[in-house]
Backbone as a ProteinNet text record, in pm:
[ID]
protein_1_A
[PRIMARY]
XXXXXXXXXXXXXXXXXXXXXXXXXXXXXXXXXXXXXXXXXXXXXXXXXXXXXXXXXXXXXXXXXXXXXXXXXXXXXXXXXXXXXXXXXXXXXXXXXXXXXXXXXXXXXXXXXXXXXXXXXXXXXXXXXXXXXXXXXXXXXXXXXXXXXXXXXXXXXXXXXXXXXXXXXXXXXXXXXXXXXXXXXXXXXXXXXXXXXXXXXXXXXXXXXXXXXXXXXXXXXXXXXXXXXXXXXXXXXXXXXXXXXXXXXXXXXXXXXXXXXXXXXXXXXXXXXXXXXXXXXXXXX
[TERTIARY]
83.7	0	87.1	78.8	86.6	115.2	191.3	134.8	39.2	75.6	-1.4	-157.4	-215.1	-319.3	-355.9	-293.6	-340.1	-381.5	-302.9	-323.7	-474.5	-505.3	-619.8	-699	-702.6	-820	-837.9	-724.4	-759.4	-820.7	-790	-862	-1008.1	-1024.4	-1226.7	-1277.3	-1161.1	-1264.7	-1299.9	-1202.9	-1244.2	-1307.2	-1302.3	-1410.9	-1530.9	-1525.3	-1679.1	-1751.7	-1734.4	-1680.3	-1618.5	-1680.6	-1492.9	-1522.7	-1618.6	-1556.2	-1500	-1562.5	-1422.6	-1335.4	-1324.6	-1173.1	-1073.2	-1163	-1079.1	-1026.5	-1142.5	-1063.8	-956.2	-908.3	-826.3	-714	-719.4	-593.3	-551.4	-654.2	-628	-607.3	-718.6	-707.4	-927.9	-900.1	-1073.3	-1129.3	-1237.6	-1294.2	-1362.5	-1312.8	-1324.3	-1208.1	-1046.8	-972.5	-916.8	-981.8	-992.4	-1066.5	-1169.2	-1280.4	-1202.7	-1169.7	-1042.8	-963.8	-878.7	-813.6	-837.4	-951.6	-991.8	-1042.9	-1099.7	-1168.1	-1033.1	-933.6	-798.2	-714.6	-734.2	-712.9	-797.3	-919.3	-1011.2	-1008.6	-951.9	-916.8	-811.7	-739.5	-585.7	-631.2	-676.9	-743.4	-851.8	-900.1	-1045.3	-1122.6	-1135.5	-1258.5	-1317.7	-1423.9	-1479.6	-1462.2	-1378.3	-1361.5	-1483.2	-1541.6	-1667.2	-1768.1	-1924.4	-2046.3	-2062.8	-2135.4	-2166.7	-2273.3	-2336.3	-2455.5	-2491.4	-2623.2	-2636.2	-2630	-2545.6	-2487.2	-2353	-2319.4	-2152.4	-2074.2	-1984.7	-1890.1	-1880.3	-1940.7	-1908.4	-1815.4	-1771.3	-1647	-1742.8	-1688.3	-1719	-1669	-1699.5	-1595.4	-1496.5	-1445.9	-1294.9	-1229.9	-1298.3	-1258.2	-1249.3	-1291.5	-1260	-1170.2	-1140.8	-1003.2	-858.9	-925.4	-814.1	-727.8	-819.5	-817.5	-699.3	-671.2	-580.9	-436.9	-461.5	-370.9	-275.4	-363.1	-338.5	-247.5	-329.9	-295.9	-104.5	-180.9	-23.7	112.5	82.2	193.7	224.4	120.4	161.8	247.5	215.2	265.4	419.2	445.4	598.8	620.5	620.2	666.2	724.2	651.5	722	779.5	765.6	870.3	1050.3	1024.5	1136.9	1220.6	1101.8	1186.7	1212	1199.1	1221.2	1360.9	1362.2	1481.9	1610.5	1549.6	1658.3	1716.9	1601.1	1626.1	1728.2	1686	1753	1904.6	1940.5	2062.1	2127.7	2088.4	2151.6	2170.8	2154.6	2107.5	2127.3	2229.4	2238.9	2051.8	1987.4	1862.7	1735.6	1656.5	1548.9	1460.2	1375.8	1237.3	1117.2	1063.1	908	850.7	641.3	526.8	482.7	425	372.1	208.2	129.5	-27.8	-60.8	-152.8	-146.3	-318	-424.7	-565.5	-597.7	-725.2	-750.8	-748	-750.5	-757	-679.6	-547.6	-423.5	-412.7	-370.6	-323.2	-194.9	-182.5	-87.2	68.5	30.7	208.6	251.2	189.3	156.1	284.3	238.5	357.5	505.9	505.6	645.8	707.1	650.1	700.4	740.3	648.1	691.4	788.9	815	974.9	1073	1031.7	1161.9	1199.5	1129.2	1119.5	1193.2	1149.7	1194.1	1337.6	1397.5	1495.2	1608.2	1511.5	1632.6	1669	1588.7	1607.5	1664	1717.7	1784.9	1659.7	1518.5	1463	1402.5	1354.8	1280.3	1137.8	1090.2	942.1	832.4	788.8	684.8	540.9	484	331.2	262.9	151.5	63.5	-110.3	-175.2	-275.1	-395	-442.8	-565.6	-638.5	-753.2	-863.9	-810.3	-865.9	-823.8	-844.4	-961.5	-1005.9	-923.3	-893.6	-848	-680.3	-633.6	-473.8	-483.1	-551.5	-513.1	-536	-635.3	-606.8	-499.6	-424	-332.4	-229.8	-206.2	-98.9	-106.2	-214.4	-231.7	-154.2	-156.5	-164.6	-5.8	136	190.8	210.5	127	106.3	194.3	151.3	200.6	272.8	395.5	485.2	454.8	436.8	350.1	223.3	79.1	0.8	-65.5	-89.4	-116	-304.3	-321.3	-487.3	-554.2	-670.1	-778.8	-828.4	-811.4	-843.2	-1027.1	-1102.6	-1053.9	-1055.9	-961.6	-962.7	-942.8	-974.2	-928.4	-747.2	-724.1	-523.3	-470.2	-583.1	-571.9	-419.9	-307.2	-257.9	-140.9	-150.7	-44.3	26.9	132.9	210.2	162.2	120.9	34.3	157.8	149.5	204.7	83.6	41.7	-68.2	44.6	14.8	98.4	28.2	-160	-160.7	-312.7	-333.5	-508.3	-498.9	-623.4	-667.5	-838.7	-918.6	-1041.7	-1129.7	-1249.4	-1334.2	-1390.9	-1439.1	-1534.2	-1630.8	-1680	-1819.2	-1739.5	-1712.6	-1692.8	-1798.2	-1854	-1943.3	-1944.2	-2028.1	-1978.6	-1945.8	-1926	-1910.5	-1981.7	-2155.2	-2261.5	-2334.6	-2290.6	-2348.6	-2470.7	-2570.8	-2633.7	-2584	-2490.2	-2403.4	-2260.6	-2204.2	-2058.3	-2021.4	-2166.1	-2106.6	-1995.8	-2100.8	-2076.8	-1969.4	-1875.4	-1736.8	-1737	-1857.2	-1836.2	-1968.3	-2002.9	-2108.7	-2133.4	-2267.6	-2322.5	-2400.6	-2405	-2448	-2587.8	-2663.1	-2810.7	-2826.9	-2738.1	-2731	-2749.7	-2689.9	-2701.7	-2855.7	-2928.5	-3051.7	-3103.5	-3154.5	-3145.1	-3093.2	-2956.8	-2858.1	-2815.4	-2807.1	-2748.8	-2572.8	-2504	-2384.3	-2331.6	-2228.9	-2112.1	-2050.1	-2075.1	-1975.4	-1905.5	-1856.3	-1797.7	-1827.4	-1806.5	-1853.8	-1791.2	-1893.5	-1802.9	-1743	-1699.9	-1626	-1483.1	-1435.2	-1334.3	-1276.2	-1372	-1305.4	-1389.5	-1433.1	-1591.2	-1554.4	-1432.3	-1444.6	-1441.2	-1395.4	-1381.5	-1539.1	-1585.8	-1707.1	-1832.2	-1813.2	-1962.6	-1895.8	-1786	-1784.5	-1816.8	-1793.5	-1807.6	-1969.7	-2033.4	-2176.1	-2235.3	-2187.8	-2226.1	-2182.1	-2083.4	-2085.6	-2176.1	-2229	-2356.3	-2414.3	-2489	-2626.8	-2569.1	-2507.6	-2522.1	-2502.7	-2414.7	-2427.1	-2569	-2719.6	-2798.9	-2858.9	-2754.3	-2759.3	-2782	-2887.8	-2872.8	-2892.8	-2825.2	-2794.3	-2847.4	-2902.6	-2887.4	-2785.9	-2750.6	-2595.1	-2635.3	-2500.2	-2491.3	-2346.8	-2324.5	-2166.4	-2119.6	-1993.6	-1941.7	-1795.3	-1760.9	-1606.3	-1505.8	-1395.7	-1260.4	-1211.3	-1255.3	-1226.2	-1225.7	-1135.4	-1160.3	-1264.3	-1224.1	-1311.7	-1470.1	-1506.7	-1641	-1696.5	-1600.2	-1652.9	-1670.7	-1594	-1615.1	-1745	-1765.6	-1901.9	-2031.4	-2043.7	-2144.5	-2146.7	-2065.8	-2147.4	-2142	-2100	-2150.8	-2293.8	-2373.8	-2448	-2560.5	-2591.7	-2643.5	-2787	-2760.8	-2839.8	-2801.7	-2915.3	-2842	-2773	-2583.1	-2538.7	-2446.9	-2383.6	-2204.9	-2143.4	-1997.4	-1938.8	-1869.8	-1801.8	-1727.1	-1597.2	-1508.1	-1384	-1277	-1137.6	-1010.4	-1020	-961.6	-913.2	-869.2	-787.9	-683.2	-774.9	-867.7	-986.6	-1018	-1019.3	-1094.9	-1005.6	-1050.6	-1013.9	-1123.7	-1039.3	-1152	-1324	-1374.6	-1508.6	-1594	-1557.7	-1566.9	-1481.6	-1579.1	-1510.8	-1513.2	-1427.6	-1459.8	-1511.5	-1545.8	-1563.3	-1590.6	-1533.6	-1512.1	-1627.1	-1639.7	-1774.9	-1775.6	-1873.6	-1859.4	-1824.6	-1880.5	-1827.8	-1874.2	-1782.3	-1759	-1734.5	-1639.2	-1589.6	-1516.2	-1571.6	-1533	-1355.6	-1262.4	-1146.3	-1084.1	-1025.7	-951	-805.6	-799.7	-647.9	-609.5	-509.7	-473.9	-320	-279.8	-171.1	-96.6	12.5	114.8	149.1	57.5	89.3	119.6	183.7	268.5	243.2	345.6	330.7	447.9	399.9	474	575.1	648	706.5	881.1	959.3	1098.5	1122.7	1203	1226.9	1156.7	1102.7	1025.9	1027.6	1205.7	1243.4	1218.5	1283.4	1287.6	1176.2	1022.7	914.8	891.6	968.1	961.4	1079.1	1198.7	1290.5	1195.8	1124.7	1049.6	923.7	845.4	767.7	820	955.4	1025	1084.3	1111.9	1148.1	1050.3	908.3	765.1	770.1	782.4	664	812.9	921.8	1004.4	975
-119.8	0	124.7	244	323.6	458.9	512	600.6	698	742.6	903.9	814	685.7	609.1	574.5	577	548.2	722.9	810.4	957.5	988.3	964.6	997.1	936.2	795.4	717.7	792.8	813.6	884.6	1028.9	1105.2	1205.8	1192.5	1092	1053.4	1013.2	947.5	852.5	993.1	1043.8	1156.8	1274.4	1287.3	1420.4	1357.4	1205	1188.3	1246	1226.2	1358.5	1357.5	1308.5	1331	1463.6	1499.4	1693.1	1756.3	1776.8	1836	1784.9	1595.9	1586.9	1602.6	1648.6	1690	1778.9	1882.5	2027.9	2055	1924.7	1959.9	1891.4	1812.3	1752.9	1837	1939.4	2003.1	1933.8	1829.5	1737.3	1793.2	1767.9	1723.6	1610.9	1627.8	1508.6	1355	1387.1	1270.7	1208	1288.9	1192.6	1160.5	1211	1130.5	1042.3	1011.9	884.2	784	854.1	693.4	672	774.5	708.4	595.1	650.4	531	418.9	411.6	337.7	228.1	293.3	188	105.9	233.6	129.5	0.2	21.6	-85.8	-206	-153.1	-278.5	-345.7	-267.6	-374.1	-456.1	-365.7	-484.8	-573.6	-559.1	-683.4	-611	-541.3	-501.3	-351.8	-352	-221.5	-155.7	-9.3	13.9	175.6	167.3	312.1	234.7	304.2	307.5	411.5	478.4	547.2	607.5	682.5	729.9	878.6	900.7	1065.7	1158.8	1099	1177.8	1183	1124.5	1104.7	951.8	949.2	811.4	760	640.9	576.9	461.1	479.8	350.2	193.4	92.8	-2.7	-88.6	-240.2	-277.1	-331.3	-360.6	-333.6	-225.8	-106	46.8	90.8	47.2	50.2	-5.4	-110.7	-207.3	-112.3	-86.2	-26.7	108.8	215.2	326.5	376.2	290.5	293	239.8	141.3	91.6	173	266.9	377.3	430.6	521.5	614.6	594.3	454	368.9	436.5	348.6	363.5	494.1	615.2	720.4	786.7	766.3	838.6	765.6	651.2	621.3	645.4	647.7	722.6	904.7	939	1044	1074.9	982.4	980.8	970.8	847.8	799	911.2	1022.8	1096.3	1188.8	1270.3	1289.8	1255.5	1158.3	1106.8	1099.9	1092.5	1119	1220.7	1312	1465.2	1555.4	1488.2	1554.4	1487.9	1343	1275.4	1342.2	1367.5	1493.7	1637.6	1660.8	1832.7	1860.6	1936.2	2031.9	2071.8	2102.8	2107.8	2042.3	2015.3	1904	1955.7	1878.8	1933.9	1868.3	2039.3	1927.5	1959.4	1873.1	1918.6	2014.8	2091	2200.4	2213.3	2184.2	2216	2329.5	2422.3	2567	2578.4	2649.2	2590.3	2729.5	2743.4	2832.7	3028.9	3123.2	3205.1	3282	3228.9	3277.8	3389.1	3522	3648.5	3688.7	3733.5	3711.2	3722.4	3729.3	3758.2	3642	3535.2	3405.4	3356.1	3305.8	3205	3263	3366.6	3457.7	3483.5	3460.4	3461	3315.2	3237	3071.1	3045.4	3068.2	3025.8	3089.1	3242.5	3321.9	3221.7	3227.1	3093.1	2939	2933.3	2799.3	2799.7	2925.9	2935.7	2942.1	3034.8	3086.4	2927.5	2830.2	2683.4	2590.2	2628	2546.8	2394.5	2469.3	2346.6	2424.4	2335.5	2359.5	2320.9	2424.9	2380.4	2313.5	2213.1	2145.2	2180	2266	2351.8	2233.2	2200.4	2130.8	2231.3	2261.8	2289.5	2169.8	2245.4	2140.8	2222.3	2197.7	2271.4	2229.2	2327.1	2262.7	2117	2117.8	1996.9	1860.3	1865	1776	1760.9	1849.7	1909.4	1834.3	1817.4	1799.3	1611.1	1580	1433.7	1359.8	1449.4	1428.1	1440.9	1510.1	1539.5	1440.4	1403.8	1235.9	1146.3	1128.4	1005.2	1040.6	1143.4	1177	1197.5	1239.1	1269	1413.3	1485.7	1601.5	1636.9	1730.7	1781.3	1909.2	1997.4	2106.4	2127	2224.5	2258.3	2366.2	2471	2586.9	2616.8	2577.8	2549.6	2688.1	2716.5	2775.7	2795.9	2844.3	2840.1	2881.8	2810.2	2723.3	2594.9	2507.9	2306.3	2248.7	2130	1982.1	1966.1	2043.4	2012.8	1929.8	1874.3	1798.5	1691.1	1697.4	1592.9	1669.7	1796.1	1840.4	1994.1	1959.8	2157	2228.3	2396.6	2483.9	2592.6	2708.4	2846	2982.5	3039.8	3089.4	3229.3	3180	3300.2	3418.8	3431.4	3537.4	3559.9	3674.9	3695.9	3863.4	3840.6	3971.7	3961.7	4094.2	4101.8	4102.5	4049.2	4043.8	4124.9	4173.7	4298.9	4253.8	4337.8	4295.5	4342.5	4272.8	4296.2	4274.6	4364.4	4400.7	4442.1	4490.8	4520.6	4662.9	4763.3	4902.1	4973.5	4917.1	4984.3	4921.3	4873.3	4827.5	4920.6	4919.5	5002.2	5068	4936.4	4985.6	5043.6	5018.4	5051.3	5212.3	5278.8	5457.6	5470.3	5342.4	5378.3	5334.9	5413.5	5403	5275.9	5249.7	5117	5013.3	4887.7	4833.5	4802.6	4813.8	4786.4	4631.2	4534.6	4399.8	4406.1	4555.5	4579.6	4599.5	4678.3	4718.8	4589.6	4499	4319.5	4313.6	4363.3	4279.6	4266.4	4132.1	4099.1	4046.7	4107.6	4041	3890.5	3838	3697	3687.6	3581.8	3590.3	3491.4	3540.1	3439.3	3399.6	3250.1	3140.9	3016.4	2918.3	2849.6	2745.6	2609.3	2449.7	2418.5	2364.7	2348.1	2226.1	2116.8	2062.1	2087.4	2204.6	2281.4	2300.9	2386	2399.2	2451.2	2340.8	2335.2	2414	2438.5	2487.8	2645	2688	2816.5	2858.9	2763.6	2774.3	2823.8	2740.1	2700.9	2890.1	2899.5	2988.5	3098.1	3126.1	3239.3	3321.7	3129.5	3185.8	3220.3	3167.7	3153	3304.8	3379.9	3484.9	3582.1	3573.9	3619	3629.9	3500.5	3503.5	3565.2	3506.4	3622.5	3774.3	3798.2	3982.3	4027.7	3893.5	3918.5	3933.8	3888.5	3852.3	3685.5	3665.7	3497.8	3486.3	3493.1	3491.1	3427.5	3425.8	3260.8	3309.2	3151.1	3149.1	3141.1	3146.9	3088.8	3045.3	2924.7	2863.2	2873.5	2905.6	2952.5	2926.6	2874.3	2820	2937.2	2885.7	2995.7	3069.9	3072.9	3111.8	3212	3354.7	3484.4	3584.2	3519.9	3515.6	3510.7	3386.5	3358.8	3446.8	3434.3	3563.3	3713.5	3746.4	3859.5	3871.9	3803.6	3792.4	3805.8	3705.1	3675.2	3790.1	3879	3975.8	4091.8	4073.3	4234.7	4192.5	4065.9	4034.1	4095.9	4228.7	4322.6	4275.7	4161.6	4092.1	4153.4	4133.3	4164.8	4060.6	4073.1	3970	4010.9	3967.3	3988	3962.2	3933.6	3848.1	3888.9	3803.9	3799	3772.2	3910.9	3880.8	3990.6	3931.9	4027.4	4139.9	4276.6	4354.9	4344.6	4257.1	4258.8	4170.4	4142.9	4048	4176.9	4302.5	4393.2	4421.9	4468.5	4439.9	4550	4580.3	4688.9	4616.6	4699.4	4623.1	4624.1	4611.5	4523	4635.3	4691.4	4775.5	4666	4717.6	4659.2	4752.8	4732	4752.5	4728.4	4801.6	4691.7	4685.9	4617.4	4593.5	4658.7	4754.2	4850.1	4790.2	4667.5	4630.2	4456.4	4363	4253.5	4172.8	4184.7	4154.8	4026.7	3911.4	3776.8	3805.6	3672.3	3709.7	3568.8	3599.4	3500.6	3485.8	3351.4	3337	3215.6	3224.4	3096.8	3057.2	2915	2834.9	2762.1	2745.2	2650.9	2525	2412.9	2264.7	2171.6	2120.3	1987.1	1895.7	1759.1	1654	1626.4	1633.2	1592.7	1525.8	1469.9	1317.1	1407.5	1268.4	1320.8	1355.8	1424.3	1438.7	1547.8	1598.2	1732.2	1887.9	1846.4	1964	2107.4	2070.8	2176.5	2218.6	2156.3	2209.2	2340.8	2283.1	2383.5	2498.4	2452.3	2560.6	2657.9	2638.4	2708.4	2796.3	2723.6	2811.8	2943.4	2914.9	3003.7	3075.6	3064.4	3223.8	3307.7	3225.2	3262.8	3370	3324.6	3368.4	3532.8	3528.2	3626.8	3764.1
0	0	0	-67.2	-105.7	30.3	86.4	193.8	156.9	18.7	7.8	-0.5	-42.5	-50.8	100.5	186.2	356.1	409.5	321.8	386.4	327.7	196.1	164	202.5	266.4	332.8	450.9	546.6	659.8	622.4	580.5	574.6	586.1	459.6	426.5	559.6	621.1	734.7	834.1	855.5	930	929.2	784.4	772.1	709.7	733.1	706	574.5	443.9	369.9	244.8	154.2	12.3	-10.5	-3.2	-66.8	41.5	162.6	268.9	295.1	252.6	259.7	173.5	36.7	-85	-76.6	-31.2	45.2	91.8	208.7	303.7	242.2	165.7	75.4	-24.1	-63	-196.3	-344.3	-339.3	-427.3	-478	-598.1	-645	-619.9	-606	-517.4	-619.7	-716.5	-849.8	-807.4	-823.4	-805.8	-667.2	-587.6	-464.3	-467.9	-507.8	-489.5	-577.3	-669.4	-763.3	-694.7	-598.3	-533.2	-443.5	-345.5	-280.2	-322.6	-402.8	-480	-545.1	-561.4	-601.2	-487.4	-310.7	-205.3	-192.9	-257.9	-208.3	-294.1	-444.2	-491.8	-484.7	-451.8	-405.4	-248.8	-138	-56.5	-59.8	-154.8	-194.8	-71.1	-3.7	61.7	48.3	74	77.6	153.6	169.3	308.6	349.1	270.3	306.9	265.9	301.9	266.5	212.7	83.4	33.3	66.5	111.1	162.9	150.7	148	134	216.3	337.5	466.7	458.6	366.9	361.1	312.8	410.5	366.1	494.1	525.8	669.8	628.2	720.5	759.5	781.5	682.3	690.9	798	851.4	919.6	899.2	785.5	692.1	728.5	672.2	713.5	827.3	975.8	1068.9	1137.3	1052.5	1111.9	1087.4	972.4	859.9	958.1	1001.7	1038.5	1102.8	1268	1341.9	1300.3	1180.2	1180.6	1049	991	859.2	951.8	1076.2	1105.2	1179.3	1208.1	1286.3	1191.8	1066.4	968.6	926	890.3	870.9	980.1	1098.2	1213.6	1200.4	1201.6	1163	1057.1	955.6	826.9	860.4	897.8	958.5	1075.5	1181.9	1251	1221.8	1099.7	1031.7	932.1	875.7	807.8	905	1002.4	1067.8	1153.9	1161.7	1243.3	1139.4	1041.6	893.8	892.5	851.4	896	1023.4	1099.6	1231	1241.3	1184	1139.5	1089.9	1011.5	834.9	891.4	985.9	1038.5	1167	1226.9	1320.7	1363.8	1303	1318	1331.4	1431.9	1435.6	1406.7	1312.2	1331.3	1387.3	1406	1476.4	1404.7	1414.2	1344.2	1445	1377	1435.6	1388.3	1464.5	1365.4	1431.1	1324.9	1309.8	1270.9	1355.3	1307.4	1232.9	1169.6	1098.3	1228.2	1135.9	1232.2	1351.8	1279.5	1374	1307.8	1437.4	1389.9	1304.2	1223.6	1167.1	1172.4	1282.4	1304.1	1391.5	1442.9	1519.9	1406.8	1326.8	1242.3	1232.9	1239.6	1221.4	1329.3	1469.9	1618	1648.3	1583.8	1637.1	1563.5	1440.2	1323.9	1384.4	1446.4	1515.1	1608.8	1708.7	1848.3	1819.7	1721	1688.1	1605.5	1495.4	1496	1608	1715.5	1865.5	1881.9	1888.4	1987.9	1834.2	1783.4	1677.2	1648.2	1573.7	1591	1404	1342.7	1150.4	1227.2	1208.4	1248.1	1058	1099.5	972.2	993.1	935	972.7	907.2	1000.6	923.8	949.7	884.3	919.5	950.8	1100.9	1175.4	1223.7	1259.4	1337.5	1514.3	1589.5	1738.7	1786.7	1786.5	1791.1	1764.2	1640.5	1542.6	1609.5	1631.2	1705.1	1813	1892.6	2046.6	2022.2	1960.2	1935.8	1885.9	1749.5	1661.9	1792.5	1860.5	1936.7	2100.7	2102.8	2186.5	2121.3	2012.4	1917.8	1855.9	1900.7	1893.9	1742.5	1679.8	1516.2	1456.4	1594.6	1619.5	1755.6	1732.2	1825.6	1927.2	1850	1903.9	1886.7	1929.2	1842.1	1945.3	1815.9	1822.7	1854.9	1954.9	1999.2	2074.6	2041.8	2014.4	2165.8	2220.7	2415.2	2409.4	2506.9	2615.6	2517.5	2615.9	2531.8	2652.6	2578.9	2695.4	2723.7	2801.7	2744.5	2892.3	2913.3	3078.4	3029.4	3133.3	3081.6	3007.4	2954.1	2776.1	2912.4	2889.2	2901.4	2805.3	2888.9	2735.1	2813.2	2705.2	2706.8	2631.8	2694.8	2613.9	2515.6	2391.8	2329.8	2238.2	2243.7	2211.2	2281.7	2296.9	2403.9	2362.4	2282.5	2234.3	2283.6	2298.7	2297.8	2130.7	2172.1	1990.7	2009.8	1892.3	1828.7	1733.9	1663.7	1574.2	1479.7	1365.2	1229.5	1132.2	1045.3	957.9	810	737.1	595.2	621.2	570.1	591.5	588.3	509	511	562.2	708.8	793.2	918.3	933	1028.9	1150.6	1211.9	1293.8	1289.9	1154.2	1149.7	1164.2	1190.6	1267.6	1409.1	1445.6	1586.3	1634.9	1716.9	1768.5	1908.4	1916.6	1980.1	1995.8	1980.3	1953.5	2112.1	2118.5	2285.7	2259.2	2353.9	2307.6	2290	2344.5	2321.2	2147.5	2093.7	1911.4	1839.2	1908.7	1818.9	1776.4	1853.9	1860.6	1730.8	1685.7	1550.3	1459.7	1471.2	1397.7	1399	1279.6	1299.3	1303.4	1366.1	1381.4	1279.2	1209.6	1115.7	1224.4	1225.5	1313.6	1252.7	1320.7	1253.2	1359.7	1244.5	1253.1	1398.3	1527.3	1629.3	1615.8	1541.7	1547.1	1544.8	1481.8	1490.4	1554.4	1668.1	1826.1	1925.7	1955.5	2048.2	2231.6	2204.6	2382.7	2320.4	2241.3	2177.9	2084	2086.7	1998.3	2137.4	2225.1	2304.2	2434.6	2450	2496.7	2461.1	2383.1	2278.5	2308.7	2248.6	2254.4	2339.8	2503.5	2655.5	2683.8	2576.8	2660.1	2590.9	2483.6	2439	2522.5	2547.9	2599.6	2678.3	2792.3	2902.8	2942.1	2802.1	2766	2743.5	2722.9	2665.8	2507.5	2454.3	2332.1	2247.6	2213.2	2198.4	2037.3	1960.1	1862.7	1773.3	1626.1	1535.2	1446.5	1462.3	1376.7	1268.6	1205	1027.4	1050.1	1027.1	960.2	843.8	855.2	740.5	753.9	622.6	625.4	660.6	690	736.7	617.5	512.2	420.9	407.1	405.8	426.7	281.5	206.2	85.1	97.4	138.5	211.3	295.9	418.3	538.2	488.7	362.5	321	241.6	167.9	100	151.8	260.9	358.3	425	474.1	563.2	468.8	369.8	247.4	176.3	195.1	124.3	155.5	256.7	281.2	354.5	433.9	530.9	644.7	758.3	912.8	950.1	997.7	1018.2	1025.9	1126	1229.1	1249.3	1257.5	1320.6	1422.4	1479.5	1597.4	1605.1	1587.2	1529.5	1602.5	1600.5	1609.5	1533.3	1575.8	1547	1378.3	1411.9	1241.1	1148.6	1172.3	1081.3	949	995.4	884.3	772.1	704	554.8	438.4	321.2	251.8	229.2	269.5	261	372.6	472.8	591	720.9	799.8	949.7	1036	1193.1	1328.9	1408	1554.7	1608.3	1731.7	1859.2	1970.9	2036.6	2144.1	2200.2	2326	2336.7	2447	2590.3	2601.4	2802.5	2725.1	2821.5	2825.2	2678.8	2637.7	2521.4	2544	2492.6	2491.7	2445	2442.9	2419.8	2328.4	2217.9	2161.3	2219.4	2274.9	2318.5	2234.5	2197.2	2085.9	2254.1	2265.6	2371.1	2223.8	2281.4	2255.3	2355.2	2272.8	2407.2	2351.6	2425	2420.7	2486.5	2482	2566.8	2681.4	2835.4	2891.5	2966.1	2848.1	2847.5	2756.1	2822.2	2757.3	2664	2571.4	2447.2	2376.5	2477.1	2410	2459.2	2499.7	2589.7	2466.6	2291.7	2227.2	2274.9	2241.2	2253.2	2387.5	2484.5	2549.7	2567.2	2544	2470	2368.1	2262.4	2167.9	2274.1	2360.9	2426.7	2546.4	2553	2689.8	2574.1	2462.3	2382.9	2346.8	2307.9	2296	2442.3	2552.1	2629.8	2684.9	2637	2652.6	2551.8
[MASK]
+++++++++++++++++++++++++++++++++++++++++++++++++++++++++++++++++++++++++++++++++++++++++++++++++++++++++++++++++++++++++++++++++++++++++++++++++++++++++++++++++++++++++++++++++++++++++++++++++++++++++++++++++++++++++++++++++++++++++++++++++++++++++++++++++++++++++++++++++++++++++++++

């Protein structure tokens, strides 16, 4: 079997999904389905159900899963250990989820240059990070606060307050600061809590209790998308950083109790992962 053919099975099994897992491969979702469709004939079994909810894992495909994920995770351990053979320099994986400020990636490469370490970005949603990084898939990861990190060393490396970002001919975009009473009405641009459900469910908890109870709309991370959707001259808001705005599109902060995006840097607390924390003590300097 093929690795890049075990990477594309895992993806499907997990996003439940060939078009979002085509997405996330950056592959079309025709020749992803040939692809899989060619794992399944080299193993004589079927490893999905086809269905109009998605792709479920057969029990072939469930056997299959752990033991994909087994081999991929040594495959790169191995180059890895190649790597760091060949090199004064080690590298780690680093997963990086949608929605980091932008200067986040350019502080962790600095960080990770100071500690003589090549950082390998993989993009993950939080969620998805903190399992991958159980399952030692991943070295570092760049998670979405609050999370489950029971168990992981964190470093929190960025905490800003949110604002209401809008189109520019927005009803409210006069006003030099939005009061959580001005919402009323408005629907909020949010995103899929599978993503990052402790960052998701808080968010909304601090709505309501500003008095605001919102209906959502989900909408991909796609800055493209988010720009569209709230110029489409509907009532509708989002809930965003400072540096989110862009031509088109104002902010504005929220007059009293302003929820807060903090993105951590966590790890695992077990030997061998001192860089990891060499990289978070130049972070937190």
């Amino acid at each position: 079997m093929e690795l890049r053919r075990l990477r594309y099975f895992v993806a499907v099994a997990e996003e439940a999904n060939l078009t979002r897992a085509a997405e996330r491969l950056g592959l079309r979702s025709p020749s992803l389905s040939q692809q899989i469709r060619g794992l399944e004939r080299e193993l004589g079994a079927a490893l999905f159900d086809r269905t109009a909810a998605g792709m479920e894992l057969t029990p072939a495909g469930a056997a299959l899963l752990p033991e994909a994920r087994a081999a991929l995770a040594a495959a790169e351990r191995g180059a890895r250990a190649v790597a760091d053979a060949s090199s004064a320099t080690a590298a780690l994986v680093v997963g990086v989820p949608p929605g980091v400020p932008p200067d986040l990636p350019g502080r962790l490469g600095a960080a990770a240059r100071d500690a003589r370490v090549r950082p390998v970005y993989e993009d993950a949603a939080t969620d998805r990070q903190l399992v991958a990084l159980r399952r030692r898939e991943l070295d570092l990861a760049v998670v979405t606060l609050p999370a489950d990190l029971a168990g992981l060393a964190r470093e929190i490396v960025h905490d800003e307050p949110l604002g209401v970002l809008m189109a520019d001919g927005h009803r409210l975009a006069a006003r030099d600061a939005v009061a959580w009473r001005d919402l009323a009405g408005e629907r909020l641009l949010w995103f899929d809590r599978g993503l990052a459900s402790g960052y998701h469910d808080a968010v909304l908890d601090a709505c309501r209790a500003a008095g605001w109870d919102p209906e959502t709309r989900v909408s991909t991370a796609r800055r493209a998308v988010e720009r569209a959707e709230l110029a489409s001259g509907e009532p509708i808001v989002a809930l965003r950083p400072a540096w989110a705005a862009e031509p088109g599109l104002v902010w504005r902060p929220l007059a009293a109790d302003a929820p807060r995006l903090r993105f951590a840097l966590a790890w695992r607390r077990d030997a061998g992962h001192a860089r990891a924390e060499a990289i978070a003590r130049r972070l937190r300097r």
